[in-house]
C-alpha positions in Angstrom: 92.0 103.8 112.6 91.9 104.0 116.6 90.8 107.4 118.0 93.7 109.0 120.0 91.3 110.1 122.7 90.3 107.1 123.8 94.1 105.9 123.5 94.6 108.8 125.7 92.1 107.4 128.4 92.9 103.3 128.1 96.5 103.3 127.3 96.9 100.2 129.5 93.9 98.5 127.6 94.9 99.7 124.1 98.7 98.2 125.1 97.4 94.9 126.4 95.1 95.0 123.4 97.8 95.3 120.8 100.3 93.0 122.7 97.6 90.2 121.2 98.8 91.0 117.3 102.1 92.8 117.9 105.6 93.6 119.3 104.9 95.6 122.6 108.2 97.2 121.6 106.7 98.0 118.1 102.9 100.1 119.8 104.7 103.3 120.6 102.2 104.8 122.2 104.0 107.2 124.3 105.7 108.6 121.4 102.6 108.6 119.9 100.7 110.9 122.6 103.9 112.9 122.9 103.3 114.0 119.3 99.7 114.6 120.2 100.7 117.1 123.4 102.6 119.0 120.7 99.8 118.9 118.6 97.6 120.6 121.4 100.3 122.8 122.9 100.4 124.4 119.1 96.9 124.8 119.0 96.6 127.1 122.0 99.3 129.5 120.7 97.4 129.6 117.3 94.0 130.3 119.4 95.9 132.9 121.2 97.8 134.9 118.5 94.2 134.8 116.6 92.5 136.5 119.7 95.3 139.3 120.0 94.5 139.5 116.5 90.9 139.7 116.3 90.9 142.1 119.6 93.7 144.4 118.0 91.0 144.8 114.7 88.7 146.6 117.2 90.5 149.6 117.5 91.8 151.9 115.4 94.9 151.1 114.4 98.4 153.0 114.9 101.3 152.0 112.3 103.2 150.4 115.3 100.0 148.2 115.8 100.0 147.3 112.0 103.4 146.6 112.5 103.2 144.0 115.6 99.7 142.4 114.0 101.9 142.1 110.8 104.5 140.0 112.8 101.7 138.5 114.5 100.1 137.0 111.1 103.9 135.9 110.1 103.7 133.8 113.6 100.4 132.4 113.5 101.3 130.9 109.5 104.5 129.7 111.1 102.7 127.6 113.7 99.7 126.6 111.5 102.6 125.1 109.1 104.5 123.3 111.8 101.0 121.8 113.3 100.0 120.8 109.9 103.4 118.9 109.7 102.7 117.0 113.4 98.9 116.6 112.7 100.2 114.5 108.8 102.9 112.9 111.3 100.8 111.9 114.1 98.3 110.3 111.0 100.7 108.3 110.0 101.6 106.5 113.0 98.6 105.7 114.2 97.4 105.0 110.7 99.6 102.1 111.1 98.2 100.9 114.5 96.2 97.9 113.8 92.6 97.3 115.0 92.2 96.3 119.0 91.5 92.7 119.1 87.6 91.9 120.6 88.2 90.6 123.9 87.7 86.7 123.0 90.0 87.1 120.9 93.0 85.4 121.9 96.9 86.2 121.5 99.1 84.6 119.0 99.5 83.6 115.2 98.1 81.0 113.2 99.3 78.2 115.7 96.6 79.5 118.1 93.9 79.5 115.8 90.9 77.3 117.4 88.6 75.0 115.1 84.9 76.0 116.6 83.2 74.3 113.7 82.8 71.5 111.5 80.5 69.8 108.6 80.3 66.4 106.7 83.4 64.2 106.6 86.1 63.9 104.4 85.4 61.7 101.6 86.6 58.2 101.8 87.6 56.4 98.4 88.8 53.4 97.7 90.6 54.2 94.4 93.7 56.8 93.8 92.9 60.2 93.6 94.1 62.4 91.7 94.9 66.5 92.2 92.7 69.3 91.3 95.5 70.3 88.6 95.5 66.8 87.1 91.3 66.8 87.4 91.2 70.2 85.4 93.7 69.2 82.7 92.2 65.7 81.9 88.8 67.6 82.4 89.6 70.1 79.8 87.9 73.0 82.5 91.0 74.6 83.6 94.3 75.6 80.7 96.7 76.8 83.2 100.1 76.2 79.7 98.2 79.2 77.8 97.1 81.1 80.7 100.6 81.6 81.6 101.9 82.0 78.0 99.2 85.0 78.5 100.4 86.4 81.7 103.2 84.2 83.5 103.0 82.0 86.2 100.3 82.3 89.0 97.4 83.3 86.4 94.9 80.4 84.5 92.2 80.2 82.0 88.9 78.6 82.5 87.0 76.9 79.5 84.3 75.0 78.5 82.4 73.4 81.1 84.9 74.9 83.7 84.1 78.5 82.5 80.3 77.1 82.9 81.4 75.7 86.4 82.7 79.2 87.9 80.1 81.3 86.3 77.2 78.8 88.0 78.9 79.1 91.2 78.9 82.8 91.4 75.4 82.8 89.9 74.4 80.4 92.9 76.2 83.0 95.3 73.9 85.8 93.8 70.8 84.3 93.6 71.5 82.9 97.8 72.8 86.5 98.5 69.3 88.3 96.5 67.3 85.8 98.7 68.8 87.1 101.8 67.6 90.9 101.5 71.4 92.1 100.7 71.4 94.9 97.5 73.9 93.6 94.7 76.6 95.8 93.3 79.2 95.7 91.3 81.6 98.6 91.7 84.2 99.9 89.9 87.2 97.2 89.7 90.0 100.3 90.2 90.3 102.5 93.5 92.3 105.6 95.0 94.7 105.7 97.2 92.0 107.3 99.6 90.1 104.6 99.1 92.6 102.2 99.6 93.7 103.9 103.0 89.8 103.7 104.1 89.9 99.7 103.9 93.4 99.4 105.6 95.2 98.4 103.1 97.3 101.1 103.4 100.0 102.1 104.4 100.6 98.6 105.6 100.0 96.1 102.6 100.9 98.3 99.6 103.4 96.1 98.0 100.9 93.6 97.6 98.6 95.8 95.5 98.7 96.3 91.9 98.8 100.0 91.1 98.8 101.8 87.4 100.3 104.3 86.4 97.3 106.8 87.2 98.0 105.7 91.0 95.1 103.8 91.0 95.3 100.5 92.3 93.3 97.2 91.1 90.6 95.5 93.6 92.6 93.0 96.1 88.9 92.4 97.3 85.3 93.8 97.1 85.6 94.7 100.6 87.9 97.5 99.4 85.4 99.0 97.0 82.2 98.4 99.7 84.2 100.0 102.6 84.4 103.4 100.4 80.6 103.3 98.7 79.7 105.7 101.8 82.5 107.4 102.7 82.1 110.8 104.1 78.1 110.4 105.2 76.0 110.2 107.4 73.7 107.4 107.1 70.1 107.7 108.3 69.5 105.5 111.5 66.3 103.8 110.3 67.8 102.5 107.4 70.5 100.7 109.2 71.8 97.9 109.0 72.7 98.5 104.7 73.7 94.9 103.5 75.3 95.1 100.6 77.3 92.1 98.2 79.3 92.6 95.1 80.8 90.4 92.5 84.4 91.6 91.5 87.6 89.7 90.2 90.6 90.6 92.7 94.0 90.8 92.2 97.1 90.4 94.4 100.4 90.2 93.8 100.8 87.3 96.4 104.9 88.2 95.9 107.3 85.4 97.3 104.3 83.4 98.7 103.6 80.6 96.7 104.3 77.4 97.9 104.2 73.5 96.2 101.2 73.0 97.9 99.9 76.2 96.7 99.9 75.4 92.8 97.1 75.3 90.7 93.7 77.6 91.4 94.8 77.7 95.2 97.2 80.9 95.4 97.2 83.3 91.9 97.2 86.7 91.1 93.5 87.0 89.7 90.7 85.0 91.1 86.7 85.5 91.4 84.7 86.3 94.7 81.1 87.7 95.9 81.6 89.8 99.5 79.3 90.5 101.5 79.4 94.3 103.5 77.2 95.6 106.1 77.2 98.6 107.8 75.5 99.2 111.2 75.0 100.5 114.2 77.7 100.0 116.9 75.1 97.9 119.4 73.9 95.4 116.0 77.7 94.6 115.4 77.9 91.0 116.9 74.5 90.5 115.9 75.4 91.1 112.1 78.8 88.9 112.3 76.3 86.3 113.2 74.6 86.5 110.4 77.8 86.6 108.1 78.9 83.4 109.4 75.4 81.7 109.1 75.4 83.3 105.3 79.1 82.2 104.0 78.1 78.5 106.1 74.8 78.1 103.9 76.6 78.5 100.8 79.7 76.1 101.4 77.0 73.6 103.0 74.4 73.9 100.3 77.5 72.5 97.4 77.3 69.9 100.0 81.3 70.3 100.4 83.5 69.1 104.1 84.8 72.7 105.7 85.5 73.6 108.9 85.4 77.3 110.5 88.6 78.3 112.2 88.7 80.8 114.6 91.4 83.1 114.1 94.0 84.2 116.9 94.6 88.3 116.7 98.2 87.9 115.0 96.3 86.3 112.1 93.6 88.3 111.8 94.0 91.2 109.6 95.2 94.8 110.5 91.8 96.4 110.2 89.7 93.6 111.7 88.9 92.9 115.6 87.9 89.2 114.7 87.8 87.1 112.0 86.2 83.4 111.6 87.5 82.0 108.4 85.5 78.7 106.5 88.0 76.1 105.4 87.4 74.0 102.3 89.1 70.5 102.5 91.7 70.0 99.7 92.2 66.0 99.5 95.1 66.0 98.0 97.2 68.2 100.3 95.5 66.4 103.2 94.8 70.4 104.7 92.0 73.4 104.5 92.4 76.0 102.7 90.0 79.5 103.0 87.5 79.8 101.1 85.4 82.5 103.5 86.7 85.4 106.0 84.5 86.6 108.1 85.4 89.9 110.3 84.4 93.0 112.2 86.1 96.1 111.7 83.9 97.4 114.6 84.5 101.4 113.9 88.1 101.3 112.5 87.6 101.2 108.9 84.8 104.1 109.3 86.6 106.3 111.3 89.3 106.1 108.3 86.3 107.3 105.8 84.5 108.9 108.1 80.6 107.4 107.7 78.7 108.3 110.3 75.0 108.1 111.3 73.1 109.6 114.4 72.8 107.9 118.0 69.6 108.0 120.1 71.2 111.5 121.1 71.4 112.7 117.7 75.1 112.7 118.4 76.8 111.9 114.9 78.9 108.3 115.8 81.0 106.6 113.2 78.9 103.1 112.0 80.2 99.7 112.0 81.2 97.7 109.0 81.6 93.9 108.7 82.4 91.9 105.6 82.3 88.1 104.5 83.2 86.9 101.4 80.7 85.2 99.9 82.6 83.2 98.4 85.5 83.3 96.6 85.8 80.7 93.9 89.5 80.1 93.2 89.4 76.9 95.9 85.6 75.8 96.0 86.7 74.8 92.5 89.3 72.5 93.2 87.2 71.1 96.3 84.4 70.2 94.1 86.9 68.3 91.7 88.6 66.5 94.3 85.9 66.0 97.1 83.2 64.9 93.6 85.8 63.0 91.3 85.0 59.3 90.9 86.9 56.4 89.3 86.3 56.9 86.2 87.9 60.2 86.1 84.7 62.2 85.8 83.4 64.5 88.8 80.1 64.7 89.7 78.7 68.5 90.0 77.1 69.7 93.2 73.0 69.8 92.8 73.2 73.3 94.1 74.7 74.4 90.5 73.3 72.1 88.3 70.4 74.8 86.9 72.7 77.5 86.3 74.2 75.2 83.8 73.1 74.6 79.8 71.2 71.3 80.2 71.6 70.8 83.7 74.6 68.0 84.0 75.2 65.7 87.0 79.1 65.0 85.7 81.9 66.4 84.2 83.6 63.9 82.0 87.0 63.9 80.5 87.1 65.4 77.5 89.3 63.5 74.8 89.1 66.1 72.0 91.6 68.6 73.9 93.7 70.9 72.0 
């Protein structure tokens, strides 16, 4: 959430700001600070029908006086009920404001997104590849026909060595994050709506949540869960920066977005992922995205797999975020990247929203920064490592990086003829 007083003071700079990610029609900031004038304007009657009424409660009073301070109290509930109406309204709309782009952060959708990054080339065969979906079925690691006799379309079910596959690969991602200094977690896998609102997913993206019927809605990503672990603190100053991962399945209801490239593991309702979450103070903030990057690039680097980090214009960044750098895995098959990685900074938007604070050389309390990375999520590394590792003989050779956290410690997955 932006703060309305420094909207107030910038409204040029907030409007250029937004014009990066939005409509200029769509900001509405004037209607917005009309609302807030209101605000104010109700305020100082309030203050003053309250001093009338604490100075009248020095004297004695006179049944005439009871009288007026009685029509007095009637006024002052009349305007606190009318302010608590514009203070819920003026929430709203700039709860839907987005995040102000960083400044090097340039204007535009995806078609503006800059590759600033690459590693390792694509792989060059000289026989026909095949698809990750036609890898994992011949492979026996992936059952996508009873996954979706389970659940419909857009779910799958690992097994055998596939199961063995995803679990070593987020086992890898713990062990890497451990090694780092970051504290693991895993947090509950269903949040409020408060909690929701705190990440900024809401109001905005609430059709793509899954919600039960308690109105609690199930984890779109870890970062939803990490954002809230220290909501409404204050944080002691010497322990910043708190570097947190979790492991978490997520769920989305990715509604009308699936495509024909985007069959198989690529786009589903349920997938695996490791985030990482710091929070900070506001002069550490670049320093700490640094450090993200560097993180999520060590992992895709150490499976030894082609990527390239993309970074992202402010219409494809996300609402809450100021800049985003995403890591792209290299899907043979489609001949494209796919993200495997986000990595952004929320600066002070998503803490404002849950209000974690910590004290500034001043001993002022200032809202912290938060930042998150996933770390990674696993629904596409899997179909890299098939179709970047297969070989002609239909097996696929595992990445070295995994190999320990896997009974017996195989170099290849073969085709498994006794399928089911």
């Amino acid at each position: 959430m932006l703060d309305i007083k420094y909207i107030r003071e910038n409204q040029e700079t907030v409007v250029a700001a937004l014009s990066k990610r939005m409509d200029k029609k769509k900001i509405g900031l004037k209607e917005l600070l009309k609302l807030d004038d209101d605000r104010r304007n109700l305020i100082k009657e309030v203050e003053t029908l309250k001093a009338v009424r604490n100075q009248s409660s020095k004297t004695k009073p006179s049944p005439e006086t009871i009288a007026a301070m009685k029509t007095v109290g009637e006024q002052i509930k009349a305007l606190e009920e009318s302010l608590k109406g514009l203070e819920e309204e003026i929430q709203e709309k700039i709860s839907a404001l987005p995040n102000l782009p960083a400044d090097d952060v340039v204007a535009g959708g995806k078609e503006n997104n800059e590759v600033i990054y690459t590693f390792g080339e694509k792989p060059s065969v000289t026989f026909e590849q095949k698809d990750h979906v036609e890898l994992a079925e011949s492979l026996g690691v992936i059952d996508y026909v009873r996954a979706a006799k389970m659940s419909g379309s857009g779910f799958w079910c690992y097994r055998g060595m596939g199961a063995l596959l995803e679990w070593a690969l987020i086992s890898y991602f713990i062990a890497y994050h451990n090694k780092n200094g970051y504290q693991f977690l895993i947090p509950p896998f269903l949040l409020s709506e408060k909690s929701a609102y705190t990440s900024g997913h809401l109001p905005k993206f609430r059709d793509e949540l899954f919600w039960t019927q308690d109105k609690l809605c199930l984890n779109a990503t870890s970062e939803m869960m990490l954002g809230n672990y220290h909501r409404e603190e204050i944080l002691p100053t010497e322990r910043l920066p708190l570097k947190y991962f979790a492991y978490s399945p997520c769920f989305r209801r990715e509604a009308g977005s699936y495509r024909q490239e985007e069959r198989g593991m690529v786009r589903g309702h349920q997938f695996n992922k490791v985030e990482m979450f710091i929070f900070c103070k506001a002069e550490d903030s670049w320093k700490m995205f640094d450090e993200l990057v560097e993180n999520a690039k060590g992992l895709v680097e150490g499976l030894g797999l082609h990527y390239q980090v993309s970074k992202l214009a402010a219409g494809d960044c996300s609402a809450a975020m100021a800049k985003t750098y995403d890591l792209e895995i290299w899907l043979p098959s489609m001949g494209i990247y796919k993200e495997v990685s986000s990595i952004s900074n929320a600066l002070d938007y998503q803490a404002r929203r849950g209000q974690t604070r910590y004290k500034n050389e001043k001993g002022e309390n200032v809202f912290v920064h938060t930042l998150n990375a996933s770390g990674l999520a696993t629904s596409r590394l899997l179909p890299a490592i098939l179709e970047q590792n297969q070989l002609e003989d239909g097996s696929v050779r595992i990445p070295e990086a995994l190999r320990s956290y896997i009974p017996g410690a195989p170099e290849f997955i073969y085709p498994d003829n006794n399928l089911i």
